[in-house]
Structures are given as structure tokens and as C-alpha cells.
N, CA, C and O atoms as a Tripos MOL2 file, in Angstrom:
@<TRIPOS>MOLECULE
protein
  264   263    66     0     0
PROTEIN
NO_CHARGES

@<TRIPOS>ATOM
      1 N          27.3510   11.3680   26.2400 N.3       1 UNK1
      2 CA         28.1560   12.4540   25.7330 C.3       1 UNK1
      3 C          27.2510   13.5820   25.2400 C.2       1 UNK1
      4 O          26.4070   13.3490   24.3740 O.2       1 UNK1
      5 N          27.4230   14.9610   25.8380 N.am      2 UNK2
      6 CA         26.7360   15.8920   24.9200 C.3       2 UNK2
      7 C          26.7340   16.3890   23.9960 C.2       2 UNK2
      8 O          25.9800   17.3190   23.7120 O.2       2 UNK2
      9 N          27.9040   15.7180   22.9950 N.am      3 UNK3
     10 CA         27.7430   15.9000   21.5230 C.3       3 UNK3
     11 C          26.5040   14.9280   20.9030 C.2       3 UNK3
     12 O          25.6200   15.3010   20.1320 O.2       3 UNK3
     13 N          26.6620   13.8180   21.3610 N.am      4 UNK4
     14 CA         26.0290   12.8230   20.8560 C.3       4 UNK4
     15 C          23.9750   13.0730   20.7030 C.2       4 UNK4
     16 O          23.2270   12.9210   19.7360 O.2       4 UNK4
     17 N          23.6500   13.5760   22.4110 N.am      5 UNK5
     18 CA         22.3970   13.8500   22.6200 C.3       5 UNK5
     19 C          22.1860   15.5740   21.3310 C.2       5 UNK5
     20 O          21.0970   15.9750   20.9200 O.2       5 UNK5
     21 N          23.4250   16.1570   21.0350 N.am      6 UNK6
     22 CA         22.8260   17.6320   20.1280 C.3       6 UNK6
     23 C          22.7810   16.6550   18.8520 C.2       6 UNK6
     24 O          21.6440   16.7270   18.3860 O.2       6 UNK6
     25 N          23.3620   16.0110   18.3090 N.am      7 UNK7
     26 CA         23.6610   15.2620   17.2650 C.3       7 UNK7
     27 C          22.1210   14.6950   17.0720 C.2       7 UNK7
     28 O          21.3840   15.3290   16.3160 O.2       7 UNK7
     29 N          21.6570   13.6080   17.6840 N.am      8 UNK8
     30 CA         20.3370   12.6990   17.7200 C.3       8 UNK8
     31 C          18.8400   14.3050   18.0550 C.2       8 UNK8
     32 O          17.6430   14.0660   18.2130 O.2       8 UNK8
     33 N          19.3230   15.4080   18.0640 N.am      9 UNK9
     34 CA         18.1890   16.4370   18.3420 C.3       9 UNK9
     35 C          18.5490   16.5090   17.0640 C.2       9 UNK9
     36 O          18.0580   15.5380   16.4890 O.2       9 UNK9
     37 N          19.2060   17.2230   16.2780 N.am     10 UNK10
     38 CA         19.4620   17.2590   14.8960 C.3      10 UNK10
     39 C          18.9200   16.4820   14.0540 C.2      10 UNK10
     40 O          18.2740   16.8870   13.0870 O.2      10 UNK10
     41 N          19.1680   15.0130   14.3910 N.am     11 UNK11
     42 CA         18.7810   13.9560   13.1310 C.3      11 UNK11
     43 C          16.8780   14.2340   13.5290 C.2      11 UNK11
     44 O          16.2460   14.8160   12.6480 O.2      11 UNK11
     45 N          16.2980   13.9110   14.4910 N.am     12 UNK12
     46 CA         15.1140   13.8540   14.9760 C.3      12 UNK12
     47 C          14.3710   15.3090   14.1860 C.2      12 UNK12
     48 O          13.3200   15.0830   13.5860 O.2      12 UNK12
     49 N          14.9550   16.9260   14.1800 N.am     13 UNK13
     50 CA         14.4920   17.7530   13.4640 C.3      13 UNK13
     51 C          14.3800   17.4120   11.8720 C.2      13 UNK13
     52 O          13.4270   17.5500   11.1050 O.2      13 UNK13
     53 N          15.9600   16.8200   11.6140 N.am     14 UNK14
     54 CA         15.8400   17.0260   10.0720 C.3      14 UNK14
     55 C          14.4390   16.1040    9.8200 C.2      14 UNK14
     56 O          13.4790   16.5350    9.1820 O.2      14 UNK14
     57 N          14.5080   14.4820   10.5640 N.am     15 UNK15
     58 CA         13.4400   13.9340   10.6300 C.3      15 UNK15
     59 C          12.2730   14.0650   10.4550 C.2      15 UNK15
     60 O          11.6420   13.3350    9.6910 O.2      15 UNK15
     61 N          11.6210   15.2710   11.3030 N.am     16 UNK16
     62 CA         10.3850   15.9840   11.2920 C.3      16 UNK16
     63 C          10.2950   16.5980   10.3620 C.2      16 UNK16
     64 O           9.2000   16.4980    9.8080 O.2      16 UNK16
     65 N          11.3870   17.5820    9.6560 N.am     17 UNK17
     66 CA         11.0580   18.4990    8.6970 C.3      17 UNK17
     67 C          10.7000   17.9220    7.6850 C.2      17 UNK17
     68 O           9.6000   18.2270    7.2240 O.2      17 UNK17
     69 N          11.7990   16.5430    6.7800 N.am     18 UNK18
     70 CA         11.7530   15.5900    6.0490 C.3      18 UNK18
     71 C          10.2810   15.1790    5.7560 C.2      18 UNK18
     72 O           9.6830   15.3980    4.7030 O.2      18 UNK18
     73 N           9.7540   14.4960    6.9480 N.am     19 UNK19
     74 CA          8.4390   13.9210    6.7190 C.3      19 UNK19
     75 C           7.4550   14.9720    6.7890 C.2      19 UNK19
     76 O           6.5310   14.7190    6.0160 O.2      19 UNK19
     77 N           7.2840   16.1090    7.4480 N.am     20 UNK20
     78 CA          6.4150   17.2900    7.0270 C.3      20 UNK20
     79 C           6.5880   17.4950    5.7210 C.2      20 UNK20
     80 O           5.5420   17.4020    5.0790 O.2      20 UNK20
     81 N           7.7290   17.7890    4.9900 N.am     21 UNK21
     82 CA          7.7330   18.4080    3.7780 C.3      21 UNK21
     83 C           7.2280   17.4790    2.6170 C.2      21 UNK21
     84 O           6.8120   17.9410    1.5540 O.2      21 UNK21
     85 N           7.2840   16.3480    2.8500 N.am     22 UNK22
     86 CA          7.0830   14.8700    2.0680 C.3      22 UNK22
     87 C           5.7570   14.6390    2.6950 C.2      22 UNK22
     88 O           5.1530   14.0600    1.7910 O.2      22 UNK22
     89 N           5.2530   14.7020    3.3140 N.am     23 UNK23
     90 CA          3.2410   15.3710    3.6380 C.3      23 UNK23
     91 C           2.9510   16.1580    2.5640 C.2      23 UNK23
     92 O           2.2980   15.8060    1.5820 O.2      23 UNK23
     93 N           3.4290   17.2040    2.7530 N.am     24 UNK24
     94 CA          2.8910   18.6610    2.1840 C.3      24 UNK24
     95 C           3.0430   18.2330    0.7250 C.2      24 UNK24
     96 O           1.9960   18.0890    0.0930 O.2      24 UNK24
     97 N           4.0550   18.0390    0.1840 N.am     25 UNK25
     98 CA          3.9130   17.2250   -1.5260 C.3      25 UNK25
     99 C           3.2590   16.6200   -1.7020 C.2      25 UNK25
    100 O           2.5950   16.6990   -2.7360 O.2      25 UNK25
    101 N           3.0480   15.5590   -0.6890 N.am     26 UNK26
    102 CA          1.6930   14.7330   -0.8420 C.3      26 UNK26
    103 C           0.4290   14.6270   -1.2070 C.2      26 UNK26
    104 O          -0.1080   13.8130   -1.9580 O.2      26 UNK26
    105 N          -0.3100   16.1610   -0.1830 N.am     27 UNK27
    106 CA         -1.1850   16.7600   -0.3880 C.3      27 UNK27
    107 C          -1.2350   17.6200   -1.2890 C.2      27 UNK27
    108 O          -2.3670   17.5110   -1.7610 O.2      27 UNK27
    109 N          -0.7330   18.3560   -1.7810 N.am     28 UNK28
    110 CA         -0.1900   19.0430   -2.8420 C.3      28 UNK28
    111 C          -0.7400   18.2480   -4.1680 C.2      28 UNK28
    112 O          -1.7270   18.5900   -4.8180 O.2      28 UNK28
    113 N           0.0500   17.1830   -4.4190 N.am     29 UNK29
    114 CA         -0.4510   16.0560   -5.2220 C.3      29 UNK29
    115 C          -1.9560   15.4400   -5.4820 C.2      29 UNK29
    116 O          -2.5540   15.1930   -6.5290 O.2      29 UNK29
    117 N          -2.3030   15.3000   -4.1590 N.am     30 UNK30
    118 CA         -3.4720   14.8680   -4.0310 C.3      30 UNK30
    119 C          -4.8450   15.8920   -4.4550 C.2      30 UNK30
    120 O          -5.8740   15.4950   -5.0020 O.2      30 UNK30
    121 N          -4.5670   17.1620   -4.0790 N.am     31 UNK31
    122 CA         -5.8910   18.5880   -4.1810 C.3      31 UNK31
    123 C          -5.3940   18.5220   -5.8270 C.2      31 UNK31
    124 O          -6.2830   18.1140   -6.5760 O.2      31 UNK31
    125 N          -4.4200   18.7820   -6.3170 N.am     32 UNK32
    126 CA         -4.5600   18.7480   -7.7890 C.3      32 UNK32
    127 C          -4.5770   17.8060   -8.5100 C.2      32 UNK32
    128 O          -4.2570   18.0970   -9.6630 O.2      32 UNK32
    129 N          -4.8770   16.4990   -8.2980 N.am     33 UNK33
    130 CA         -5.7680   15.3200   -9.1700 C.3      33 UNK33
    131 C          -7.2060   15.5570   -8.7040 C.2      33 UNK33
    132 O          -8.1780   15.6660   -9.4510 O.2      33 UNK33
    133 N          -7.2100   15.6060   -7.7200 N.am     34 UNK34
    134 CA         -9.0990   16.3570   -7.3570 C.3      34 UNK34
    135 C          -9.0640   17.5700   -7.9720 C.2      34 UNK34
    136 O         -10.1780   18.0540   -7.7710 O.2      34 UNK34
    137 N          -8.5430   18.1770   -8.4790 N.am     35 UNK35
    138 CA         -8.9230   19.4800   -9.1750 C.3      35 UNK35
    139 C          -8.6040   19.1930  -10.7280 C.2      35 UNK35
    140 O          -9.0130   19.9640  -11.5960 O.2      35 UNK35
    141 N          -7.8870   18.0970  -11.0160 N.am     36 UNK36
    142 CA         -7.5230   18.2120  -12.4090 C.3      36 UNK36
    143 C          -8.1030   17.1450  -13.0620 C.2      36 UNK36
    144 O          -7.9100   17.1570  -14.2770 O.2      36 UNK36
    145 N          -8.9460   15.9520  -12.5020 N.am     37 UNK37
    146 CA         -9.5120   14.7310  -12.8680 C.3      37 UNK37
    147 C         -10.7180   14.8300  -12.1980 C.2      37 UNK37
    148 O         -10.8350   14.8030  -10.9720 O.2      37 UNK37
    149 N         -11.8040   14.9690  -13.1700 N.am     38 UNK38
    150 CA        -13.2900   14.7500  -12.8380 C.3      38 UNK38
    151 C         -13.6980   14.0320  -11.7530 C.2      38 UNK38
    152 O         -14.0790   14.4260  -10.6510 O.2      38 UNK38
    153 N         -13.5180   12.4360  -12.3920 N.am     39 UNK39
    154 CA        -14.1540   11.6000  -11.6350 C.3      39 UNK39
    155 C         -13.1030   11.4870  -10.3240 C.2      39 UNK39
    156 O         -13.5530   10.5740   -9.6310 O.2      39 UNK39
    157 N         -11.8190   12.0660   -9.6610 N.am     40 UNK40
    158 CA        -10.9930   11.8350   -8.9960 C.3      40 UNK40
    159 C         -11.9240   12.7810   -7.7140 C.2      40 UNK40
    160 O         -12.4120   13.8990   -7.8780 O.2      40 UNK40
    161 N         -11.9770   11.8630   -6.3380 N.am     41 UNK41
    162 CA        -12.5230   13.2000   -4.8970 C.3      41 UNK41
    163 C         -11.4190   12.7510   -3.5970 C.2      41 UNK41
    164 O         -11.2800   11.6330   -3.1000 O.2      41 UNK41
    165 N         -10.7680   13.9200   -3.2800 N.am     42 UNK42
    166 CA        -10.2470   13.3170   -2.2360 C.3      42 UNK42
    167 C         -10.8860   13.7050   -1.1870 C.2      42 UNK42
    168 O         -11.3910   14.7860   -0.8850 O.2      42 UNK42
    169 N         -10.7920   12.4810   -0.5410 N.am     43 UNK43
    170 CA        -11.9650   12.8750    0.9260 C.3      43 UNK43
    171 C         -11.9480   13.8560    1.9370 C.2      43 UNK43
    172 O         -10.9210   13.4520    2.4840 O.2      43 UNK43
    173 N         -12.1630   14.4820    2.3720 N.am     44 UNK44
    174 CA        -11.9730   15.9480    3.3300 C.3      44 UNK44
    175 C         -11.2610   15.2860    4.8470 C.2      44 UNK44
    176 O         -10.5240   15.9050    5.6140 O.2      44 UNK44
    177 N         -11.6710   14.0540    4.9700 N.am     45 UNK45
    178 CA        -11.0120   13.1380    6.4620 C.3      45 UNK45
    179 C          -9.7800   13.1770    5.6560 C.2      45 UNK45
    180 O          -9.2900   14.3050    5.6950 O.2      45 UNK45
    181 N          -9.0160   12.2420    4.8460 N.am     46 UNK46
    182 CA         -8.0840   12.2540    4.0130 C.3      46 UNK46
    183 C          -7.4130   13.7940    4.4010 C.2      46 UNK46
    184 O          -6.9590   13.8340    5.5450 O.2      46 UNK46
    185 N          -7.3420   14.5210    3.9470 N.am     47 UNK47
    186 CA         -6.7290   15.9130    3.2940 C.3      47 UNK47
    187 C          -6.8190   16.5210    4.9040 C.2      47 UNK47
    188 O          -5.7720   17.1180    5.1530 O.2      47 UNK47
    189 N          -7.5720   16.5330    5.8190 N.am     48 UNK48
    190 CA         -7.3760   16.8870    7.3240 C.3      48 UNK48
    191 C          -6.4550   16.0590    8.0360 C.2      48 UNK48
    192 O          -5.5090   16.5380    8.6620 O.2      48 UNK48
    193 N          -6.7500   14.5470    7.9480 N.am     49 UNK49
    194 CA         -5.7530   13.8080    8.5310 C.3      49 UNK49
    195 C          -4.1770   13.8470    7.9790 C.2      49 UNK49
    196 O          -3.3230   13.1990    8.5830 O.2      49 UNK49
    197 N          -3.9340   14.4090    7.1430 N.am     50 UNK50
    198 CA         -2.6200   14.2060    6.6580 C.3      50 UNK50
    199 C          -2.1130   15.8640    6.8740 C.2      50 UNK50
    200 O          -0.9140   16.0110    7.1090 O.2      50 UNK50
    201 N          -3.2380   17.4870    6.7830 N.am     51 UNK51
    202 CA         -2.6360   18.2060    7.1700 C.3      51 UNK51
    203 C          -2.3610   18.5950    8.7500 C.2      51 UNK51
    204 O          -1.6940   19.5090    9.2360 O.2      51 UNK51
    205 N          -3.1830   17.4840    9.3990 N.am     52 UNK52
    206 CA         -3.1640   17.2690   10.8770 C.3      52 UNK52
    207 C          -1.7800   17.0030   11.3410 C.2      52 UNK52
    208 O          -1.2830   17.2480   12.4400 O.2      52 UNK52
    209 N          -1.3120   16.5110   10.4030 N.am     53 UNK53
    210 CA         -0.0760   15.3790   10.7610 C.3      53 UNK53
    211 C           1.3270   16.8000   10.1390 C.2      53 UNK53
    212 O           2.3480   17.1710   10.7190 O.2      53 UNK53
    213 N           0.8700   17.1410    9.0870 N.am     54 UNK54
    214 CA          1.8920   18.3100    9.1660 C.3      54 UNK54
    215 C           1.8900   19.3100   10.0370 C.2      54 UNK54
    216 O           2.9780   19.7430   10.4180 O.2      54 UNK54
    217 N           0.8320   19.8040   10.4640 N.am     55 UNK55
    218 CA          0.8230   20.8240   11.7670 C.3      55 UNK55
    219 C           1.4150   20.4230   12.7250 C.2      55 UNK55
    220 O           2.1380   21.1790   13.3750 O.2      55 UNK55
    221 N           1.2600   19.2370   13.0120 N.am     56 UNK56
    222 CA          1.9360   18.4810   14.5170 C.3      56 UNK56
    223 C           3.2080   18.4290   14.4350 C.2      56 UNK56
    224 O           3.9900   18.8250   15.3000 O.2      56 UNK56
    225 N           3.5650   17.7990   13.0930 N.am     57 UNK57
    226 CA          5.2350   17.9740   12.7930 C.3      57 UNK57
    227 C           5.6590   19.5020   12.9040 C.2      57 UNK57
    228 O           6.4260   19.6260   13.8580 O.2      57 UNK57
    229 N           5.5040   20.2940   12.4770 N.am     58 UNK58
    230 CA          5.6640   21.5530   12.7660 C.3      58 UNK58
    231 C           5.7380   22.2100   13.8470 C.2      58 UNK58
    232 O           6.5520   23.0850   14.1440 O.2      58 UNK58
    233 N           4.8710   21.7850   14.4550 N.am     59 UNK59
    234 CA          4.1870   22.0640   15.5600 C.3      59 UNK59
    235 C           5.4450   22.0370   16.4660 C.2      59 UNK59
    236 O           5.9170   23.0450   16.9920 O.2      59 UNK59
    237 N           5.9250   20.8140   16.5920 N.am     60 UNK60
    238 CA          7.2420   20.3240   17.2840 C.3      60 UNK60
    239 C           8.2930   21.0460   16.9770 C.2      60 UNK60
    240 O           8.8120   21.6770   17.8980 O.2      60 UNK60
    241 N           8.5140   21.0830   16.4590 N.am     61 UNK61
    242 CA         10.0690   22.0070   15.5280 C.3      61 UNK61
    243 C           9.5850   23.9860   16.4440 C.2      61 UNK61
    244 O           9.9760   24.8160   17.2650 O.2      61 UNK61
    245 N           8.6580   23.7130   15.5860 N.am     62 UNK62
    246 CA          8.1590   25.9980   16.6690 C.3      62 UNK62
    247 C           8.0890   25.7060   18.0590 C.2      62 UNK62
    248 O           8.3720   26.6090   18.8450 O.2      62 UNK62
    249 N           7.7550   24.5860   18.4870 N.am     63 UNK63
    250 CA          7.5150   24.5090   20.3180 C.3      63 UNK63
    251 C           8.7980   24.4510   20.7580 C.2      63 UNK63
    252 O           9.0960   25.0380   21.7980 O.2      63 UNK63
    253 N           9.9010   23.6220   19.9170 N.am     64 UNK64
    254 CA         11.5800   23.4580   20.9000 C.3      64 UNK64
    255 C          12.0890   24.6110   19.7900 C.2      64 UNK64
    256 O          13.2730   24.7920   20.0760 O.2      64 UNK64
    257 N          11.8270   25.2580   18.9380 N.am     65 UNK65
    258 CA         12.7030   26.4300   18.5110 C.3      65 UNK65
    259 C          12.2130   27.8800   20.0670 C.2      65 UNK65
    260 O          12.9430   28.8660   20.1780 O.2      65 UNK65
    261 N          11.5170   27.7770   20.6080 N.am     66 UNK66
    262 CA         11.2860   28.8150   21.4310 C.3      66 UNK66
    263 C          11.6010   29.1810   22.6730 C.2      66 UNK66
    264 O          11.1950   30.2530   23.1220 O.2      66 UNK66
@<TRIPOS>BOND
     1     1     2 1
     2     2     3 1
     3     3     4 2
     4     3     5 am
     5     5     6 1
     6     6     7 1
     7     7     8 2
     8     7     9 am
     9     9    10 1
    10    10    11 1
    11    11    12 2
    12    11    13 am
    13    13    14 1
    14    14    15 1
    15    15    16 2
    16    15    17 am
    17    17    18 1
    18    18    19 1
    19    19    20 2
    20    19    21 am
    21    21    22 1
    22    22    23 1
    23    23    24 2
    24    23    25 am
    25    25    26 1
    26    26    27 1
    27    27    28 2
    28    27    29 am
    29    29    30 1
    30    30    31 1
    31    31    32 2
    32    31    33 am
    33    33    34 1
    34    34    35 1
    35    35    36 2
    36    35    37 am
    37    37    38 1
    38    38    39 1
    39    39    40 2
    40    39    41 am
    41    41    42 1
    42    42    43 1
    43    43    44 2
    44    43    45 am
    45    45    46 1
    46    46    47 1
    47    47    48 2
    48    47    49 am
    49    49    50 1
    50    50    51 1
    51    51    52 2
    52    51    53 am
    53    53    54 1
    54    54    55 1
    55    55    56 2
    56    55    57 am
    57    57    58 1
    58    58    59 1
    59    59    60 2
    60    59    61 am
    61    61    62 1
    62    62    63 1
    63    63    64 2
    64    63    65 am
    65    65    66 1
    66    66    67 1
    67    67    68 2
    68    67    69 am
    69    69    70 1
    70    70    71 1
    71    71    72 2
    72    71    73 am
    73    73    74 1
    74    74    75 1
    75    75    76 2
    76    75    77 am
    77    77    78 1
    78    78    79 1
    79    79    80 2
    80    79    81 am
    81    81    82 1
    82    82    83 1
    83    83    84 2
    84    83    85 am
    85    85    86 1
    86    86    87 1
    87    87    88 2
    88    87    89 am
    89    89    90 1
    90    90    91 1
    91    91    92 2
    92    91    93 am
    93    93    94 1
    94    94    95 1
    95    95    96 2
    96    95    97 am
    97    97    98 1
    98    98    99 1
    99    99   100 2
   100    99   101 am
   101   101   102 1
   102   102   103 1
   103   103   104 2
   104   103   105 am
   105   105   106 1
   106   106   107 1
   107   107   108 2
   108   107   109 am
   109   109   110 1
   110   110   111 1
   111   111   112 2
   112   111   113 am
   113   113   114 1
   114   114   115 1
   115   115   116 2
   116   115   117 am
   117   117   118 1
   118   118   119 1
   119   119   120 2
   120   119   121 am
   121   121   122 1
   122   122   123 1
   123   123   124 2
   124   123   125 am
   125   125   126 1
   126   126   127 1
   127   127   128 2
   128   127   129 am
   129   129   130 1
   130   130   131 1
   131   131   132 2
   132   131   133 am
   133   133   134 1
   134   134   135 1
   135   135   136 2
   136   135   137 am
   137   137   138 1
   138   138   139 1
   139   139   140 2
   140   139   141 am
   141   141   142 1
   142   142   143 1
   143   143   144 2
   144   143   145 am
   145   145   146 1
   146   146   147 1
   147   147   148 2
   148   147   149 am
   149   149   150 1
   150   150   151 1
   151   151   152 2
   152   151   153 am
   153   153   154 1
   154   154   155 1
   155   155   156 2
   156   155   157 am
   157   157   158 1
   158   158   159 1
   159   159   160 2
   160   159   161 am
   161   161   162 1
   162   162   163 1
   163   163   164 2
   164   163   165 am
   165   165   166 1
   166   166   167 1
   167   167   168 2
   168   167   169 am
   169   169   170 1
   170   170   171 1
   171   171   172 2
   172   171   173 am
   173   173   174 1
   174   174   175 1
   175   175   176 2
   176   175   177 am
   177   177   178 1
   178   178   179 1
   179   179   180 2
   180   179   181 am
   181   181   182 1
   182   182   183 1
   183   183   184 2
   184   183   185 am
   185   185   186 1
   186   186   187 1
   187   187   188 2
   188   187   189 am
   189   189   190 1
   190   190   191 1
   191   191   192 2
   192   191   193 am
   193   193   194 1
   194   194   195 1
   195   195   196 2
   196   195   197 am
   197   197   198 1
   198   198   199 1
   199   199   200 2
   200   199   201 am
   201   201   202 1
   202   202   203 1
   203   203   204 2
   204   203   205 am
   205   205   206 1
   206   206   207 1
   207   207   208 2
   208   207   209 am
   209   209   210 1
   210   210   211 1
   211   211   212 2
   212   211   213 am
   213   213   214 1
   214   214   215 1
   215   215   216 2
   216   215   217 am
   217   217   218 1
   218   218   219 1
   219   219   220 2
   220   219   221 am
   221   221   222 1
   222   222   223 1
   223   223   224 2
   224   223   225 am
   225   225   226 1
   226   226   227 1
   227   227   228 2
   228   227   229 am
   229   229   230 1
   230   230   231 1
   231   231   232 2
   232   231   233 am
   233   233   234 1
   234   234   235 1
   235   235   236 2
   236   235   237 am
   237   237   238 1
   238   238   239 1
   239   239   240 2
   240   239   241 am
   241   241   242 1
   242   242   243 1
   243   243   244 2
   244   243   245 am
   245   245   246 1
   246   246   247 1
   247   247   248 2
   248   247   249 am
   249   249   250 1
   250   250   251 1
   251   251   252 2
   252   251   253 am
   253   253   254 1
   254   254   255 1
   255   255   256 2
   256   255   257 am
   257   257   258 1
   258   258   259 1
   259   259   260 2
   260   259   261 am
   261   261   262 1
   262   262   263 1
   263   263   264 2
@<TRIPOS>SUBSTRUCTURE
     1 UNK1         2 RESIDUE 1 A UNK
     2 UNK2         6 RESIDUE 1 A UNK
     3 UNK3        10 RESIDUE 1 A UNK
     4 UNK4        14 RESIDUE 1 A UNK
     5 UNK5        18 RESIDUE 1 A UNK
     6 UNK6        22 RESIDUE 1 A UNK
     7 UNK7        26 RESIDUE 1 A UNK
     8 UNK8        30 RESIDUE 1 A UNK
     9 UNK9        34 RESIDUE 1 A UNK
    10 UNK10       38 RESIDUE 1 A UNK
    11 UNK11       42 RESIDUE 1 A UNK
    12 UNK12       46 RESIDUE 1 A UNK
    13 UNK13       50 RESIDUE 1 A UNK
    14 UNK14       54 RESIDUE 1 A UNK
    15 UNK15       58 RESIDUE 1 A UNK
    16 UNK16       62 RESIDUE 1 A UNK
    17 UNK17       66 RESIDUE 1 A UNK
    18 UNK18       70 RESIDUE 1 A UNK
    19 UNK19       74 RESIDUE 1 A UNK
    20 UNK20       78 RESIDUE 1 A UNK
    21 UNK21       82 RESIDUE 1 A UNK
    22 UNK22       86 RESIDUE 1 A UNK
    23 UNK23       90 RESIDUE 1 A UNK
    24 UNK24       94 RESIDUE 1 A UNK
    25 UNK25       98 RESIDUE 1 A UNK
    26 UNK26      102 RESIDUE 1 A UNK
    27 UNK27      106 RESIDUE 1 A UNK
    28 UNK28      110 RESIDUE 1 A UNK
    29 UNK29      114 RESIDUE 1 A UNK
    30 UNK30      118 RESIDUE 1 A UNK
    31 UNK31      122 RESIDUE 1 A UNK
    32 UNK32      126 RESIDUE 1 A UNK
    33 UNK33      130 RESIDUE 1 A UNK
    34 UNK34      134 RESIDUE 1 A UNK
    35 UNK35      138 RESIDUE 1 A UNK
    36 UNK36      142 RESIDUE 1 A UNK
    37 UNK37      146 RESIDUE 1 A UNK
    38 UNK38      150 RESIDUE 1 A UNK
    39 UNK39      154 RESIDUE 1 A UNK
    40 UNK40      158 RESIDUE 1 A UNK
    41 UNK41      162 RESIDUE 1 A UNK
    42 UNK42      166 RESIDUE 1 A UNK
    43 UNK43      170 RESIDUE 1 A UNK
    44 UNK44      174 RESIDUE 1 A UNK
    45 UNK45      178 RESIDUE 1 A UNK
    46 UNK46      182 RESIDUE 1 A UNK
    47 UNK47      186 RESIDUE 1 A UNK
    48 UNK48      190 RESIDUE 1 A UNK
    49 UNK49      194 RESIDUE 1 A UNK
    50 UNK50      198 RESIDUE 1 A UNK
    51 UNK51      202 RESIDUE 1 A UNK
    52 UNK52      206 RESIDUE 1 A UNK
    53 UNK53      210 RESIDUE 1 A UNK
    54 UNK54      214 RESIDUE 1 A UNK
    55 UNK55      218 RESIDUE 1 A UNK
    56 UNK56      222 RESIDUE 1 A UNK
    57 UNK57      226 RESIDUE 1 A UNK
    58 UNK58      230 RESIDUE 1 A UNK
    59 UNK59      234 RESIDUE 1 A UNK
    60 UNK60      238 RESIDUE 1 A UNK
    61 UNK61      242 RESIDUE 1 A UNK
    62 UNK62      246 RESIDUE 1 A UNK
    63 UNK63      250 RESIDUE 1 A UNK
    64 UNK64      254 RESIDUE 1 A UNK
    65 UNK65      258 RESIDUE 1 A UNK
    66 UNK66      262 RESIDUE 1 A UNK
């Protein structure tokens, strides 16, 4: 049914956005205990691999918005 396939594109965006935005808090979280606790370092692999993972999510959402 082609309600069904716009329906499951829908859940799959909110999906992506969901877990991008719940990344981005993440990291968010993470640069300010490394900035607000001395002995606290977050690793630069860390903080790339996770904004890697929001670009890609994104990434998806701007490639089928076009």
C-alpha cells in the first residue's frame, strides 16, 4: 500500500533525526566535562566518531530532502 511505504519513510526520518539529535546532546555533554573537569579528556577518535555518525545521519535526511 502506498500509504503504508510514506508512513515507514516518516518513522525511518523521525528515526534519524531522533538519534542525530540524541548524538549531538551527547557530545555536547561530553566537550563540557572535558572543559569543566580537569582531570576529565575526551578522546579526539571519541568526539570524531560520534560527530561522524551525526553527519551521516544528516547526511541522509539532506540527500532524500533534494
Amino acid at each position: 500500500m502506498p500509504g503504508d511505504d510514506r508512513r515507514r519513510q516518516d518513522d525511518y526520518r523521525q528515526a534519524r533525526i531522533g538519534a542525530a539529535s540524541a548524538l549531538t546532546g551527547a557530545l555536547i555533554v561530553l566537550l563540557l566535562l572535558d572543559a569543566a573537569i580537569p582531570g576529565y579528556d575526551v578522546s579526539p577518535v571519541t568526539a570524531a566518531a560520534i560527530l561522524g555518525a551525526i553527519l551521516a545521519l544528516v547526511g541522509v535526511e539532506v540527500r532524500k530532502s533534494l
